[in-house]
ZAKOLMI-289144 format. One record per residue: x, y, z of N, C-alpha, C, CB in turn. Coordinates in steps of 0.001 Angstrom, whole numbers, padded with zeros to 6 digits, always signed. Each point is the difference from the previous one (the first is absolute). Glycine has a CB too. Layout:
XYZXYZXYZXYZ;...
END
This chain:
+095276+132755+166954-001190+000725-000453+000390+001165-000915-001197-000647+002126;+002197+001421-001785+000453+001128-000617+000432-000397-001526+000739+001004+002390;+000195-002148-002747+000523-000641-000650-001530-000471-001362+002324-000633+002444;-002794+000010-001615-001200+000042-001110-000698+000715-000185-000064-001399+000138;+000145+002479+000514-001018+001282-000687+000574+000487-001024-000892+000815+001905;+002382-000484-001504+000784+000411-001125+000338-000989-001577+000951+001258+002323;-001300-002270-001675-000256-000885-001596-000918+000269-000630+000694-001678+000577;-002083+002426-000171-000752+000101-000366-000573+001558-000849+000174-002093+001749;+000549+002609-000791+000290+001410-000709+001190+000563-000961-001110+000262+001960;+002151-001057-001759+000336+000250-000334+000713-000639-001818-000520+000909+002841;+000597+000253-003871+000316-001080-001048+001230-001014+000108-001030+001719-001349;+000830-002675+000078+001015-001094+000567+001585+000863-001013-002225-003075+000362;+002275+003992-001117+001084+000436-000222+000782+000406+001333-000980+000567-002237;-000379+000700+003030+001035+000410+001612+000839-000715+000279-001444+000715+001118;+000556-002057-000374+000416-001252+000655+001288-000685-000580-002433-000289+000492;+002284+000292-001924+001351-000808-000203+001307+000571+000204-001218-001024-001494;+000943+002573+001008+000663+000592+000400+000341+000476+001313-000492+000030-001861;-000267-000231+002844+000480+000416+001214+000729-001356+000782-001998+002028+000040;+001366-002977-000798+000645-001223+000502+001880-000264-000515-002974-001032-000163;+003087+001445-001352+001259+000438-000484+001120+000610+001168-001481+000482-002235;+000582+000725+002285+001046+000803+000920+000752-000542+001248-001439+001648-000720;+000233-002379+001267-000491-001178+001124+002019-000295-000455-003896-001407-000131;+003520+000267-000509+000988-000933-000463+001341+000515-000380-001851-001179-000704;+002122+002463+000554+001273+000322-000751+000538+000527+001532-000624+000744-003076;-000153-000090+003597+000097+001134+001646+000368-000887+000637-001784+001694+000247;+001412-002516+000264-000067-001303+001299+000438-001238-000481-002015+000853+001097;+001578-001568-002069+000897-001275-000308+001104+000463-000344-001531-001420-000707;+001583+002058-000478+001181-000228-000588+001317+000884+001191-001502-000221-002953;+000321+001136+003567+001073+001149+000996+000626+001050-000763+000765-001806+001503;-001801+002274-002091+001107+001100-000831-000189+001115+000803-000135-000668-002549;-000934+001121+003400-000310+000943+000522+001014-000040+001421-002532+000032-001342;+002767-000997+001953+001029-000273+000649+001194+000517-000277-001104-001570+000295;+001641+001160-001518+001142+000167-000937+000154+001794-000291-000541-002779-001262;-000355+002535+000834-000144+002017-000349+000431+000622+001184-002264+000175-001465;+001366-000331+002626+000039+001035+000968+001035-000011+001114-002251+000046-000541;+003657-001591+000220+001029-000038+000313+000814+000136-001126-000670-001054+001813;+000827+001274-003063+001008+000287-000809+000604-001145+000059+000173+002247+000223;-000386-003622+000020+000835-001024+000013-000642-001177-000802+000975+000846+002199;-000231-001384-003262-000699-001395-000518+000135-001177+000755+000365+000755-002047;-001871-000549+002752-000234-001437+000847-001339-000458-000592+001208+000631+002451;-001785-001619-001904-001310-000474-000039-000601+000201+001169+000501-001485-001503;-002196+000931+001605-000762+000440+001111+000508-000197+001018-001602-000228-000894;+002302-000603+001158+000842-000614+001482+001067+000621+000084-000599-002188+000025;+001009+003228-000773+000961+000374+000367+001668-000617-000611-002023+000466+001859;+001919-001430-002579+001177-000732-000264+000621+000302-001477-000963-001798+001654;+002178+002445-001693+000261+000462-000899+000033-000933-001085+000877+001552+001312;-001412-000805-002662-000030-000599-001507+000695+000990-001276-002403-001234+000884;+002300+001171-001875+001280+000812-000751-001205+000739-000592+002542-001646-000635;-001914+002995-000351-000929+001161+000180-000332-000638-001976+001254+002747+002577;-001702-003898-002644-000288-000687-001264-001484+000292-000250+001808-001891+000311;-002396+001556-001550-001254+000294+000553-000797-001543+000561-000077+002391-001814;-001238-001807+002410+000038-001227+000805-000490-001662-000824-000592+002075+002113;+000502-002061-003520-000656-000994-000458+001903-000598-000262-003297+000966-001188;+003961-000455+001089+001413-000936-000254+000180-000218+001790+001533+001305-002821;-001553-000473+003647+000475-000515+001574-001167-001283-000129+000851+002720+001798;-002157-002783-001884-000633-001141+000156+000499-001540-000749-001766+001956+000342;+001922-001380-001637+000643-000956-000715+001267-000875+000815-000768+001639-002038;+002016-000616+002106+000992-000639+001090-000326-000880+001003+000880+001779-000296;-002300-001507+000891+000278-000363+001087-000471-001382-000004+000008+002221+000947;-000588-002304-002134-000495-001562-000412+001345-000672+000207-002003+000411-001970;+002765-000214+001378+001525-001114-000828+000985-000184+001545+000441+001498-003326;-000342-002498+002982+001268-000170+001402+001397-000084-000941-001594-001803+002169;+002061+002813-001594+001351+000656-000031+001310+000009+000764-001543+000983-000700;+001269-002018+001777+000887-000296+001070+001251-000625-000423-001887-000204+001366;+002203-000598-002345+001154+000161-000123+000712+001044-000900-000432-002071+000680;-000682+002782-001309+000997+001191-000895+000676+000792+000224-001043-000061-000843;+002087+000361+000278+000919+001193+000301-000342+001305-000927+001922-001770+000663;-002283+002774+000001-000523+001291-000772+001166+001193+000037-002657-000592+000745;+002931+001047-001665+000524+001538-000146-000764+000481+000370+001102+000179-001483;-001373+001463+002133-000889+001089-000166+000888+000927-000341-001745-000548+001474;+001664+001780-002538+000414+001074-000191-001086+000956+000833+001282-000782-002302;-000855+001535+002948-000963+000326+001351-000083-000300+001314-000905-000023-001442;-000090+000828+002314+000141-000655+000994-000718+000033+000565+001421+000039-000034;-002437-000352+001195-001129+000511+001352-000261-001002+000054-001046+002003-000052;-000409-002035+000517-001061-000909+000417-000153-001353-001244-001353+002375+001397;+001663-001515-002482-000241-001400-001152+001639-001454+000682-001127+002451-003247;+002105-001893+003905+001763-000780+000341-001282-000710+000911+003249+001842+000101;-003852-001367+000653-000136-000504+001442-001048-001267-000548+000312+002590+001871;-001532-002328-002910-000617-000656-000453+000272-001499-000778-000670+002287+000298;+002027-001928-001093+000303-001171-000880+000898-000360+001426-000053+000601-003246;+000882-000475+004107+000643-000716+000986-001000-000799+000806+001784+001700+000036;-002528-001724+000006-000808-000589+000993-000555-001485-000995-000805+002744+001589;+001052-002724-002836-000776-000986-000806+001220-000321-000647-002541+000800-000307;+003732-000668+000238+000749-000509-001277+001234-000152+000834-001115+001228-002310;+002025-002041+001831+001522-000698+000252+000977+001342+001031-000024-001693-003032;+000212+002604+001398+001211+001094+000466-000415+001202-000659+002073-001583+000168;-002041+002259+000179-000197+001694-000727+001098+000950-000314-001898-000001+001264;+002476+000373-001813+000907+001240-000468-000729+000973-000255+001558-001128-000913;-001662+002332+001479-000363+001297-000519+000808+001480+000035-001924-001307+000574;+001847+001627-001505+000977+001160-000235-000867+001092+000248+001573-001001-001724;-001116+002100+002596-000342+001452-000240+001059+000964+000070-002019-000527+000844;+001213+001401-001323+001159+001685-000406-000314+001084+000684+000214-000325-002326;-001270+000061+003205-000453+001116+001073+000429-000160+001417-001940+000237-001337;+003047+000529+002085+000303-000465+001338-000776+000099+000989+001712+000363-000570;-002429+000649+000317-001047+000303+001473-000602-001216-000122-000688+002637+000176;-000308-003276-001361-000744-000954-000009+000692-000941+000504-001205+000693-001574;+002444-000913+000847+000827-001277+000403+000008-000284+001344+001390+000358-001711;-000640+000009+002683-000231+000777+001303-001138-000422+000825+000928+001845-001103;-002007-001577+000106-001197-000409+000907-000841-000946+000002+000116+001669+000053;+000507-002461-001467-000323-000931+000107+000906-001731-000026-001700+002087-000717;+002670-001459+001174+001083-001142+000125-000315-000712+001741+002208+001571-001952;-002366-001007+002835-000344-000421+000903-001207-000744+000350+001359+001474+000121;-002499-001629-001008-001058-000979+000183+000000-001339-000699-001141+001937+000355;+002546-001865-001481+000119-001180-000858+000569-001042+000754+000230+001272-001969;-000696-002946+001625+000656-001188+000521+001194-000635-000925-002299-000412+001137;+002414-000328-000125+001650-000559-000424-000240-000151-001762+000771-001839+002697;-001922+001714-003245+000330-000776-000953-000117+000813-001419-000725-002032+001541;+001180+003173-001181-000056+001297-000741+001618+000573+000292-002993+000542+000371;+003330-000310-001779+001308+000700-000435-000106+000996-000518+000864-001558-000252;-000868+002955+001301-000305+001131-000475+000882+000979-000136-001714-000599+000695;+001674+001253-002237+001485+000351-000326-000606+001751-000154+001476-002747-001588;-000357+003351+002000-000241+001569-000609+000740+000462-000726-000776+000545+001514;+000381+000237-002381+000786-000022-001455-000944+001384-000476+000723-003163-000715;+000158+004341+000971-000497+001068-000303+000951+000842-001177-001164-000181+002478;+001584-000676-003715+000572+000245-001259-001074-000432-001214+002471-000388+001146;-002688+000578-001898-001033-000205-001040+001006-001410-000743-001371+003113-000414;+002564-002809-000102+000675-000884-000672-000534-000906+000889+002019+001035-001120;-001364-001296+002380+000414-001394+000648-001201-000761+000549+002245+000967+000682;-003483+000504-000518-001463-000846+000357-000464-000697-000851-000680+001415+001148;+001020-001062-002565-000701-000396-001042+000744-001558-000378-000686+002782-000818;+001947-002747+001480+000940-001166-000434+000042-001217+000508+001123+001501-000392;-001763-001102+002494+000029-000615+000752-000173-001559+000053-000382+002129+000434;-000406-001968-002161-000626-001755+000751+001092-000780-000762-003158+000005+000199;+004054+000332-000857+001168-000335-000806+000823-000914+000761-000028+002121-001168;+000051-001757+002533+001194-000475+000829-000293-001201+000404+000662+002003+000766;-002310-002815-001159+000171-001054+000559-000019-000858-001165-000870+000612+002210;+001198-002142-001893+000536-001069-001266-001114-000532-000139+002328-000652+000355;-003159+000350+001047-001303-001060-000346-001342+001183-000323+000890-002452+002027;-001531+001904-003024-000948+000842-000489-001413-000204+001331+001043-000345-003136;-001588+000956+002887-001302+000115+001179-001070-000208-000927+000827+001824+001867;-001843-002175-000723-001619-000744-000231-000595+001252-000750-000497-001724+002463;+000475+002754-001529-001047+001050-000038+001079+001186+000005-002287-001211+001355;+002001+002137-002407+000670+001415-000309-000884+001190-000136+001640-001243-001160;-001913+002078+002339-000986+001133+000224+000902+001188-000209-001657-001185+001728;+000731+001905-002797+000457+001315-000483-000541+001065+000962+000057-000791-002455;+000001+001458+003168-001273+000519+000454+001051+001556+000901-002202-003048+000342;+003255+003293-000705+000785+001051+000832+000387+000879-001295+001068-001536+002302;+000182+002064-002187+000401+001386-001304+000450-000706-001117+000972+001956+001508;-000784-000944-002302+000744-000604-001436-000731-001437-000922+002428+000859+001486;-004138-001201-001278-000317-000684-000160+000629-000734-001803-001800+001135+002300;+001331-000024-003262+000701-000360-000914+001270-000603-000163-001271+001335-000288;+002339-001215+000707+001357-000698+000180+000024-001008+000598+000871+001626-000033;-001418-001671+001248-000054-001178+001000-001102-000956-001157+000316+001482+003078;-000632-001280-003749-000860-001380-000202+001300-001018-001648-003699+001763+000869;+004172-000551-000990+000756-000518-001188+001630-000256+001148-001558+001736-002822;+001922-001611+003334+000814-000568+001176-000061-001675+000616-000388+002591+000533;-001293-002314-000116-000452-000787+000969-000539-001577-000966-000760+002541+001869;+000421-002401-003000-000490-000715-000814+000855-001065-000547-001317+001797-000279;+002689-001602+000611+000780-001878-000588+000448-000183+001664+001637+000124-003305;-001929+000175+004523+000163-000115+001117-001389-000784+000866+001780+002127-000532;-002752-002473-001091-001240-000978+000729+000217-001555-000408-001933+002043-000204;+001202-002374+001253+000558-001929-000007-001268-000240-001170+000957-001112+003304;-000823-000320-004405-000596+000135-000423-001553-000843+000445+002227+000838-001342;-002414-001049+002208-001549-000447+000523-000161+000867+000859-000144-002315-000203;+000747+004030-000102-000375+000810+000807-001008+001100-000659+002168-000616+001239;-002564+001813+000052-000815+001147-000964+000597+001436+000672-002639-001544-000501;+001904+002821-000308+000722+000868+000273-001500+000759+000393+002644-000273-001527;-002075+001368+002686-001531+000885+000036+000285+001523-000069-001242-001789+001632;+000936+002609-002460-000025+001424-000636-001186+000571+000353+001307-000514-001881;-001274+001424+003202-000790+000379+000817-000147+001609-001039+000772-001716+002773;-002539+002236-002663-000219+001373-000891+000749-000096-001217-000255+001473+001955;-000595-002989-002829+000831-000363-001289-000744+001355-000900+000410-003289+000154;-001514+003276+000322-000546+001042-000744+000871+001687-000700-001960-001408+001721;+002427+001244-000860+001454+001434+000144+000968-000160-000430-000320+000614+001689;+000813-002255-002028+001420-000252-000458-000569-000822-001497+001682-000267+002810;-002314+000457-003886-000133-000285-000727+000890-000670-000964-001323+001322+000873;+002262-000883-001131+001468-000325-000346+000959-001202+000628-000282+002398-000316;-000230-002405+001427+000754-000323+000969-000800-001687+000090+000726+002908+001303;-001989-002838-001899-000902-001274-000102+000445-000498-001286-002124+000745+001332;+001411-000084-002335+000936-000113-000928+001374-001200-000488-000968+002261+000791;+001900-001709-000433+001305-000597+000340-000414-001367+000300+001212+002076+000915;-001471-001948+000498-000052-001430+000870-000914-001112-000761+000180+001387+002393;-001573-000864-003533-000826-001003-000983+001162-000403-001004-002615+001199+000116;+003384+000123-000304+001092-000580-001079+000700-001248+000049+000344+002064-000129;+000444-002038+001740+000547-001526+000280-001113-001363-000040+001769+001401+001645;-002621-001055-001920-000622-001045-000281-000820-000611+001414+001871-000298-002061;-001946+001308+002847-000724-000004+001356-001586+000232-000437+002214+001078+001544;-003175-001801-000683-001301-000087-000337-000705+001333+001016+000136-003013-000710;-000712+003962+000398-000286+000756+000870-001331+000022-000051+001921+001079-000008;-002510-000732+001568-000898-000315+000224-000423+001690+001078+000559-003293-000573;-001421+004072+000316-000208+001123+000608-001438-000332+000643+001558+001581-001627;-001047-000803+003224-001030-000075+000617-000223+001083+000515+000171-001939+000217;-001479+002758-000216-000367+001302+000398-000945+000034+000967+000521+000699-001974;-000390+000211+002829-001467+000350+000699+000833+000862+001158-002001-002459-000480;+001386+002648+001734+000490+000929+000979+000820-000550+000698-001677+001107+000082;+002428-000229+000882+001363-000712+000498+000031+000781+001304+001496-000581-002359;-000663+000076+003102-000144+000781+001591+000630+001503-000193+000429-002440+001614;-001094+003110-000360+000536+001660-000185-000740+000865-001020+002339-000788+000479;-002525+000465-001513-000259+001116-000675-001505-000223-000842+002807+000513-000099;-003095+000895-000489-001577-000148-000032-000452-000151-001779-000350+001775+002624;+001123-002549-003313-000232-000221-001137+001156-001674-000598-000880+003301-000100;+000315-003437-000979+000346-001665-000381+001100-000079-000561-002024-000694-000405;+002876-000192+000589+001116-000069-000683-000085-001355-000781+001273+001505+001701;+000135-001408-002888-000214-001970-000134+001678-000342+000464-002147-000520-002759;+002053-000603+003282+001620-000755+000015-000182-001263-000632+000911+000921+002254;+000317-001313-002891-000049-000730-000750+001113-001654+000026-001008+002620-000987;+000434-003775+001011+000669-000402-000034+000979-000996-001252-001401+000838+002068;+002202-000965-002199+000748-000933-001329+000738-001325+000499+000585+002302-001348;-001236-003093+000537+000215-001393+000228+000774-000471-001059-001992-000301+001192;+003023-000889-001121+000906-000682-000488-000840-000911-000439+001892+000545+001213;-001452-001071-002285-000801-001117-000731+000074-001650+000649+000557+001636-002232;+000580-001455+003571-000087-001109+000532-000286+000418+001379+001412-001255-001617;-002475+001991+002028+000056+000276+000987-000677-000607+000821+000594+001507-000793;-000428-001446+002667+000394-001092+000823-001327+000953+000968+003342-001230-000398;-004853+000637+000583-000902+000790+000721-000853-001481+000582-000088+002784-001659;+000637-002494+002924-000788-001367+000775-000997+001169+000853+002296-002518+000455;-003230+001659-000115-000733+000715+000814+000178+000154+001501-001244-000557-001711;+000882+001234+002562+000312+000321+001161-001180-001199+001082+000983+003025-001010;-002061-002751+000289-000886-001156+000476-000858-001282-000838-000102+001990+001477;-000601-002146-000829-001013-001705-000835-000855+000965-001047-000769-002253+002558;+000554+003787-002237-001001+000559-000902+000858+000990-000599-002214-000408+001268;+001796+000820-002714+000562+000876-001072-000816-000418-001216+002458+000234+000986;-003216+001372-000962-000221+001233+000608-000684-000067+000988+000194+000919-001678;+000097-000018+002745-000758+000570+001539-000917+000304-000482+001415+000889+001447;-002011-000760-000359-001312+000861-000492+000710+001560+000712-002643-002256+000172;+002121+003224-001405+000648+001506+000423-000599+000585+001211+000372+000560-002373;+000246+000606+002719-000241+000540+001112-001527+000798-000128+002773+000085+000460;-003621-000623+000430-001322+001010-000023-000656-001005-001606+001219+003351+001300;-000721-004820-001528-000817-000404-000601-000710-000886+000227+000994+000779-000947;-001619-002090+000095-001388-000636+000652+000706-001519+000167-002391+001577-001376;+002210-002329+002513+000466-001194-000230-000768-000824-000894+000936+000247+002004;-001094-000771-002841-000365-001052-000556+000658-000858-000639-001336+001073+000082;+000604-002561-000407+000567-001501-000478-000888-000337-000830+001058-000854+001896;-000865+001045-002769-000822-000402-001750+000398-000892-000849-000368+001959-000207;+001520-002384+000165+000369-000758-001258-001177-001264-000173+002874+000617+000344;-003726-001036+000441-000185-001181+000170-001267-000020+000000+001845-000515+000965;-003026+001676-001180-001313+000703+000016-000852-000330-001251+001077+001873+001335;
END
């Protein structure tokens, strides 16, 4: 009863907008997220501090056999481990390291590397190139010109707050990577970011399920092609 009075009184700008908030607060869990300082979703299950139209994107593609670099580290290690082959992630912060080395699974190789040279070098040391190469920790500029003949080629790379590393995007269109920016809000914090992702011209994106695209979070189900 309350519900339709307020449809009735109220304009439909309010409403959409209160329904918005609805959707970003509680589906997506940002209000969750905020008021723990931690990038999770509504349930609680950690996701990387991307914004959320690239975490949705991911979560379409099945990634299980890929092997990912991360330059970085938190909740985004715990996120791609749970969906992909093997993970390497480098950090340069010990306390963090520390605290977050103990929640990672076997299938995470987590290195600490608190030198700028050798963080930036790290991904050097291995021979087989990787699926997925996430920029998203220090020294972004270097690490992407490092990290960039260290991608397989039916692989992609993701440059988290591309918006900030301009240069650093740049570069990576130079190799002849297809970039693709995605913006909007992201867990924790109270304004939009974009992250971005760059694709190889032979790149390797199966889907995770029978459907692609989902229908988004807090959006409408429907089946039209056929209307």
């Amino acid at each position: 009863m309350f519900k339709k009075l307020m449809s009735k009184l109220l304009p439909y700008a309010v409403q959409a907008t209160y329904q918005n908030y609805k959707i970003l607060s509680r589906k997506y869990g940002h209000y969750k997220s905020a008021s723990l300082w931690q990038s999770i979703n509504k349930d609680g299950q950690p996701i990387p501090w991307y914004s959320y139209p690239m975490i949705e994107y991911i979560q379409q593609l099945d990634c299980s056999q890929k092997t990912v670099f991360e330059y970085g580290s938190g909740n985004s290690t715990l996120f791609w481990a749970s969906r992909s082959k093997h993970v390497v992630a480098i950090e340069d912060d010990p306390t963090w390291y520390a605290q977050i080395k103990p929640k990672l699974p076997a299938n995470v190789t987590y290195l600490l590397v608190d030198n700028k040279e050798a963080y930036v070098q790290a991904i050097m040391q291995f021979e087989t190139p990787f699926d997925v190469i996430i920029v998203d920790g220090s020294h972004r500029y270097d690490c992407t010109h490092k990290a960039r003949p260290q991608l397989s080629a039916t692989g992609f790379m993701i440059l988290d707050n591309s918006d900030w590393f301009i240069e650093s995007a740049a570069f990576l269109r130079s190799t002849d990577l297809i970039e693709v920016d995605m913006a909007g809000f992201n867990p924790i914090n109270g304004y939009a970011t974009t992250t971005s992702i760059f694709l190889t011209r032979q790149v390797s994106l199966a889907p995770a399920g029978d459907k692609q695209p989902r229908t988004a979070i807090g959006g409408i189900v429907q089946y039209l092609d056929h209307q």
